[in-house]
VOBA-1610 file (N, C-alpha, C; in pm, whole numbers, padded with zeros to 5 digits, always signed):
BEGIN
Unk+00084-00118+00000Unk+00000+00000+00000Unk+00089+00124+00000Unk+00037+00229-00075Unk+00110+00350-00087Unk+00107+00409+00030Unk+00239+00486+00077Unk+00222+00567+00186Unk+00163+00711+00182Unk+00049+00739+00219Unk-00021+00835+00169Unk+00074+01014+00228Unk+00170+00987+00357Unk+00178+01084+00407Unk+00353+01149+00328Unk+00395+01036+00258Unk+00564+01046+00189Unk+00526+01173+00099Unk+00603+01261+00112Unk+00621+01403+00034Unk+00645+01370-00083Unk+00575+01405-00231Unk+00596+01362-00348Unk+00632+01510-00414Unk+00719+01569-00535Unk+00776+01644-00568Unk+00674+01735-00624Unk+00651+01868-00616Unk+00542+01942-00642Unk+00518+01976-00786Unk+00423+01933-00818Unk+00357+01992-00969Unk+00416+02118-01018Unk+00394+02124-01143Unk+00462+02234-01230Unk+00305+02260-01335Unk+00363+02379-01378Unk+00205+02434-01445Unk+00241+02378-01628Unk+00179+02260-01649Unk+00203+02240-01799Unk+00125+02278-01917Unk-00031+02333-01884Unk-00088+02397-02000Unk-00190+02475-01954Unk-00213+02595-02034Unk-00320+02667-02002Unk-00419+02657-02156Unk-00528+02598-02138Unk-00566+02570-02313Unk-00720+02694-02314Unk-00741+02731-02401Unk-00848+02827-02433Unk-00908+02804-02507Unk-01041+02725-02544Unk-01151+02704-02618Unk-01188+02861-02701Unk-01192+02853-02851Unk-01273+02943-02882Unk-01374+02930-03054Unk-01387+03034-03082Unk-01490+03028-03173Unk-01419+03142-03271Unk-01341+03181-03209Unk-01244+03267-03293Unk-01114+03221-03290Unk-01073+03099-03365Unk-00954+03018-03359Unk-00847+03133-03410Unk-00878+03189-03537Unk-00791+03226-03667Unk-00752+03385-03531Unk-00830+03450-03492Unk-00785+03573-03417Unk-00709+03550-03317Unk-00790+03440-03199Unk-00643+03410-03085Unk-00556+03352-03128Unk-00524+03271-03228Unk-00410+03262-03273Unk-00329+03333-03324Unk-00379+03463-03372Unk-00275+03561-03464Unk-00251+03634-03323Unk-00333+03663-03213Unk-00354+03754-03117Unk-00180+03678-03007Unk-00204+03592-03001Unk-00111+03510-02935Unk+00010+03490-03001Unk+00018+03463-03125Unk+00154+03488-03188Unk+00215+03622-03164Unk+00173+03756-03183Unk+00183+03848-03102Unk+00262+03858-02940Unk+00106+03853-02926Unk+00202+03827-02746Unk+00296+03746-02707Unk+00288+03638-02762Unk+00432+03546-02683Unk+00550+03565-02768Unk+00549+03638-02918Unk+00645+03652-02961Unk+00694+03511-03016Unk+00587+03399-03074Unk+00574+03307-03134Unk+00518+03349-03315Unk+00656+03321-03414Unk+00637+03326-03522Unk+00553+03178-03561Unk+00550+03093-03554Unk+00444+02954-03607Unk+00463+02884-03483Unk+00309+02877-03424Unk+00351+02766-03358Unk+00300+02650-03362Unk+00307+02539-03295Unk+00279+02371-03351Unk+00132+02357-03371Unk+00112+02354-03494Unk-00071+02324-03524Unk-00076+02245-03589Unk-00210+02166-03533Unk-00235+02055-03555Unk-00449+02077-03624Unk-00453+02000-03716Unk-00617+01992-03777Unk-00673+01864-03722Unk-00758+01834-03674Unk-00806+01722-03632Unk-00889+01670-03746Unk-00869+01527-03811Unk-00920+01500-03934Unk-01048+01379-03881Unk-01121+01362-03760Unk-01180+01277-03720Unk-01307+01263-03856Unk-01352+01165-03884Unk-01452+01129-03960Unk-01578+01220-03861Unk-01617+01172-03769Unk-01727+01180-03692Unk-01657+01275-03549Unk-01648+01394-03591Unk-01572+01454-03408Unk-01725+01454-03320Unk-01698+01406-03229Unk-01756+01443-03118Unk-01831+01599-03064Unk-01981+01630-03027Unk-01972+01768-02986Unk-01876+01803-02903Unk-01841+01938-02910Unk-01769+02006-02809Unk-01636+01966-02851Unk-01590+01892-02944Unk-01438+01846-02958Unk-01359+01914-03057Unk-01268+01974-03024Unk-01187+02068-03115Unk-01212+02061-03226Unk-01133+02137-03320Unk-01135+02084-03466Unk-01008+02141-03516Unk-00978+02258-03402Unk-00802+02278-03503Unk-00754+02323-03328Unk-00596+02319-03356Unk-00522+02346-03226Unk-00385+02412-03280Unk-00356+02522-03162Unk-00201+02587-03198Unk-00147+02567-03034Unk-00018+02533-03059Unk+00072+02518-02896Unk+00158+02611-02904Unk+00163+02688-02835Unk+00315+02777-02806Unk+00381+02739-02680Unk+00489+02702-02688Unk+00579+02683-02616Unk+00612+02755-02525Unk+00637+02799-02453Unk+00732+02844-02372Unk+00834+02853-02289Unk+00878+02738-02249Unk+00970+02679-02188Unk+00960+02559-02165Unk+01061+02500-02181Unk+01076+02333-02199Unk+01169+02334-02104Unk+01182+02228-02019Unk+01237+02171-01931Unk+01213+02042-01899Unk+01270+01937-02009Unk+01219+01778-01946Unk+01226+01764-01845Unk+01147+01662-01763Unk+00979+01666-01815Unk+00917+01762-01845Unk+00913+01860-01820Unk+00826+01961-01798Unk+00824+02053-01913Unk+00735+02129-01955Unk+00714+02229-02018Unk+00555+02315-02015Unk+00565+02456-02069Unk+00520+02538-02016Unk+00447+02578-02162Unk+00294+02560-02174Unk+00229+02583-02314Unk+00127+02627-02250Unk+00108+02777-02354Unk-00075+02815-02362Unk-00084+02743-02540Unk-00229+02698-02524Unk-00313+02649-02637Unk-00414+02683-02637Unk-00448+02726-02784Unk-00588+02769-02817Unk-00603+02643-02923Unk-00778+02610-02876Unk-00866+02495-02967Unk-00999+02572-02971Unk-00989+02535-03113Unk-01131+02572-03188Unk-01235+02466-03155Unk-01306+02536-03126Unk-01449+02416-03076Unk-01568+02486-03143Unk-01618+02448-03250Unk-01709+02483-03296Unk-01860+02481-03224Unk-01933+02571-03260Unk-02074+02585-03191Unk-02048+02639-03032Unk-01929+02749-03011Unk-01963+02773-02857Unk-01953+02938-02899Unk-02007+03009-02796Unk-02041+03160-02831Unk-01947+03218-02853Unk-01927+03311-02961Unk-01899+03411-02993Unk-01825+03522-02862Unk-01951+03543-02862Unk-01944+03662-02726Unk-01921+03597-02569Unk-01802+03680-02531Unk-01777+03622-02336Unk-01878+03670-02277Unk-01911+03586-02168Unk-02043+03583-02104Unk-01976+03621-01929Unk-02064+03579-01824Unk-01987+03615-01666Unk-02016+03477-01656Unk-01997+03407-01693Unk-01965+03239-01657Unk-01867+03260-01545Unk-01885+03181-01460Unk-01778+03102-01394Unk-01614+03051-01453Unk-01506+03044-01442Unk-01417+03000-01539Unk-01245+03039-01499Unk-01189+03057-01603Unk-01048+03153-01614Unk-01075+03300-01602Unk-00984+03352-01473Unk-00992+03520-01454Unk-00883+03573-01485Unk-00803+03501-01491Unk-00676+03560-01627Unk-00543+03451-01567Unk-00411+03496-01693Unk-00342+03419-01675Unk-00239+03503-01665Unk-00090+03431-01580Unk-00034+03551-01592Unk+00096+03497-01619Unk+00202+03581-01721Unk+00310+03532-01780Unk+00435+03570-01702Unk+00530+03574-01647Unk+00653+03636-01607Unk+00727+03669-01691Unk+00782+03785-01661Unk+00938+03837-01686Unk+01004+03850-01642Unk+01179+03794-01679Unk+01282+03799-01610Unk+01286+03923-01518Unk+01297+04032-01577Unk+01306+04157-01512Unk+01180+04306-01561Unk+01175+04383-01513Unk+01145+04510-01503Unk+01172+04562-01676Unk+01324+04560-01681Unk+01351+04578-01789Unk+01309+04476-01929Unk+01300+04352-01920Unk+01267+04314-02036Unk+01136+04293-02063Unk+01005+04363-01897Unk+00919+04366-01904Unk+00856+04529-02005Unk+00923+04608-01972Unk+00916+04714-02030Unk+00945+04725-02198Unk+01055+04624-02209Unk+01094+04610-02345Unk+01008+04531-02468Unk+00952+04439-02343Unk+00825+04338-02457Unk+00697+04434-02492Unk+00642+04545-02344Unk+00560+04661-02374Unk+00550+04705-02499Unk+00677+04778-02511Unk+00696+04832-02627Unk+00700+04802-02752Unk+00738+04665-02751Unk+00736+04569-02867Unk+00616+04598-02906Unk+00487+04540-02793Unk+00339+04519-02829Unk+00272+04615-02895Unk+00333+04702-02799Unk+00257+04872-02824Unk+00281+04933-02978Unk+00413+04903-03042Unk+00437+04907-03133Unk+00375+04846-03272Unk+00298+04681-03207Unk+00247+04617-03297Unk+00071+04626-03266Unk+00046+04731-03203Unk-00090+04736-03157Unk-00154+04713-03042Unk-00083+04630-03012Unk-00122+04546-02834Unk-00106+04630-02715Unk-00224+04705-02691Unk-00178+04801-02604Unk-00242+04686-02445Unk-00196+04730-02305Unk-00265+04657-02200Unk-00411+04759-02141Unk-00472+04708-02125Unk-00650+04757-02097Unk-00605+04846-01927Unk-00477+04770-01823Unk-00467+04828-01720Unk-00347+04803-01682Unk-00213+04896-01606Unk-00087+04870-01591Unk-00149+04879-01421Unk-00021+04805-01333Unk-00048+04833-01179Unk+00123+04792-01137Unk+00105+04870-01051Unk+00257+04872-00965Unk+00187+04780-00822Unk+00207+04633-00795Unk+00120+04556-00699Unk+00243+04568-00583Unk+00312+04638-00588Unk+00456+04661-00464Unk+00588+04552-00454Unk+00509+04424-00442Unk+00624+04335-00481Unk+00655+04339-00649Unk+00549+04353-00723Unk+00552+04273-00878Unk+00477+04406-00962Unk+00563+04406-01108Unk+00460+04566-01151Unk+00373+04439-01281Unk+00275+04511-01285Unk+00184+04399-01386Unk+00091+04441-01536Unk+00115+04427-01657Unk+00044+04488-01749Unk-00073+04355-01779Unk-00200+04408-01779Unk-00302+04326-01815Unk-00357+04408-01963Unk-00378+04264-02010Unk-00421+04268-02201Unk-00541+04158-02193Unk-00590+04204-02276Unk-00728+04098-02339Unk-00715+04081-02442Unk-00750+03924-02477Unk-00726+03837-02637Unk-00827+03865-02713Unk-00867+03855-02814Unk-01015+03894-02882Unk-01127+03829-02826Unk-01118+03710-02763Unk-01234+03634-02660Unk-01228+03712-02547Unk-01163+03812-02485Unk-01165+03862-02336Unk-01166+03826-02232Unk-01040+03707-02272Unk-00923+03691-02137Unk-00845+03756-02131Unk-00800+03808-02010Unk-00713+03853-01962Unk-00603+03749-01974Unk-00495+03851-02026Unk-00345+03774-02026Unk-00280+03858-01948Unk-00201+03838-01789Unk-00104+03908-01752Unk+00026+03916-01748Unk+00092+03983-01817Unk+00242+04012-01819Unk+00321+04101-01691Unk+00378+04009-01636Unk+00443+04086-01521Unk+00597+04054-01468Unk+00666+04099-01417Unk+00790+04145-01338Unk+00855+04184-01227Unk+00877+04073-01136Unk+00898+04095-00980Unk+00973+04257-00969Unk+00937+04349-00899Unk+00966+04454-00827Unk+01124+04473-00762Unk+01209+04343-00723Unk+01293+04310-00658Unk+01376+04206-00678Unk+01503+04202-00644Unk+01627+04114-00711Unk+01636+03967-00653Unk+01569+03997-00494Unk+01596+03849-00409Unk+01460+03823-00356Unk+01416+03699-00325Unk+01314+03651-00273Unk+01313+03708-00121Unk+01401+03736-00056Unk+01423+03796+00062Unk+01311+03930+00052Unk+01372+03991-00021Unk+01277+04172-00043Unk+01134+04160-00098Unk+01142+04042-00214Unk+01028+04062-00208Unk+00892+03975-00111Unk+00986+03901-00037Unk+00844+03874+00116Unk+00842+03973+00161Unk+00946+04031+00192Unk+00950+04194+00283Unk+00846+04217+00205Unk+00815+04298+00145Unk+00725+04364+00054Unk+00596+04308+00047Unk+00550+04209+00038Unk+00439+04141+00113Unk+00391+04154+00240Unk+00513+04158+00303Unk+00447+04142+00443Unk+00446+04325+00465Unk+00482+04403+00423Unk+00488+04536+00441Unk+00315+04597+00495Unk+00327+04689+00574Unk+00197+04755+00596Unk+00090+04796+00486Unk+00209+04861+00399Unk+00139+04908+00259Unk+00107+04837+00178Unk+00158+04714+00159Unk+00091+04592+00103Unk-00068+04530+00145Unk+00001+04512+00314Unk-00137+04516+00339Unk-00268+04541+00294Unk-00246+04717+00289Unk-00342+04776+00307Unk-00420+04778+00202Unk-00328+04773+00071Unk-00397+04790-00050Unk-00295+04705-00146Unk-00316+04584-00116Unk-00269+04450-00230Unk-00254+04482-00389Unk-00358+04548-00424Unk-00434+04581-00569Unk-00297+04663-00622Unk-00235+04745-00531Unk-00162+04819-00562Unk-00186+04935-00629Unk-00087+05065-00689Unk-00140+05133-00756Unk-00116+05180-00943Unk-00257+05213-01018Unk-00203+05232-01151Unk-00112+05330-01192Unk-00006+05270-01313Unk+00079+05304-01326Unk+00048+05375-01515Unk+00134+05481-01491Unk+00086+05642-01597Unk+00235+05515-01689Unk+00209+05465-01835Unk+00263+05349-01869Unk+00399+05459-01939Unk+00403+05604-01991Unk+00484+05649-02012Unk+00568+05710-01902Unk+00501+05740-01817Unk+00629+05796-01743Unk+00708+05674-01677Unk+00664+05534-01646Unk+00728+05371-01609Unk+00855+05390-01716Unk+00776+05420-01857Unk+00912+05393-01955Unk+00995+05474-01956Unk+00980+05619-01888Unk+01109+05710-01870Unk+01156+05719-01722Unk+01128+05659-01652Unk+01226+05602-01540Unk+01296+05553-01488
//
């Protein structure tokens, strides 16, 4: 019998997948953001698909680490709405950046190619740009505040954290001249 109480090695996040009805847009929308020129697509050629069962799929990668790796996927599922509803579900996802700086630098990239974020926030430990895909998820792009895990618990545990977690919005040009 298995020992139920033996510490087993902690999960890693391997896919975030997004059903839509607008395959051809989150896919161009997402090549974009992740800075994925083609990524792995696949057509499902089933004789008879199943309701609710895809019919085309794109993987972007993002980090591989056997075992492990790190993919958002969008699948086309035909016959589901158009329009986002207040369902129950995904309230966004959120991507990391190495730093401050190459968070600022992908900004600009976007901003350049259209992709502006709907809301920037300085959250005290972590500064965070939130974007919406043409379905209206939230995708968050963000960048720890601090160099060591040390500062940034400090910063958590801080009063001002406390008080207001949410943190405050950030004016996205004057971030880039600072």
């Amino acid at each position: 019998m298995a020992d139920t109480n033996a510490s087993l090695p902690p999960m890693r996040l391997g896919e975030i997948v997004l059903k839509t009805a607008r395959y051809d847009e989150l896919k161009a929308w997402y090549c974009l953001m992740l800075d994925h020129a083609s990524p792995f697509e696949h057509v499902v050629n089933a004789p008879s698909p199943r309701a609710g069962a895809p019919t085309r799929m794109c993987f972007f990668r993002l980090h591989t680490e056997p075992p492990f790796q790190d993919v958002v996927a969008v699948f086309e599922v035909p016959g589901i709405q158009k329009e986002p509803g207040d369902d129950p579900g995904l309230h966004h996802m959120q991507l990391r950046n190495a730093s401050i700086g190459v968070l600022q630098e992908r900004y600009r990239r976007l901003r350049m190619l259209g992709v502006v974020p709907h809301r920037a926030m300085d959250h005290g430990p972590s500064t965070s740009l939130y974007y919406r895909d043409p379905d209206h998820n939230v995708v968050e792009i963000a960048a720890s505040n601090f160099a060591t895990l040390e500062e940034t618990l400090a910063s958590l545990a801080s009063e001002s954290y406390l008080r207001n977690p949410a943190g405050q919005v950030i004016d996205l040009d004057s971030w880039l001249a600072a």
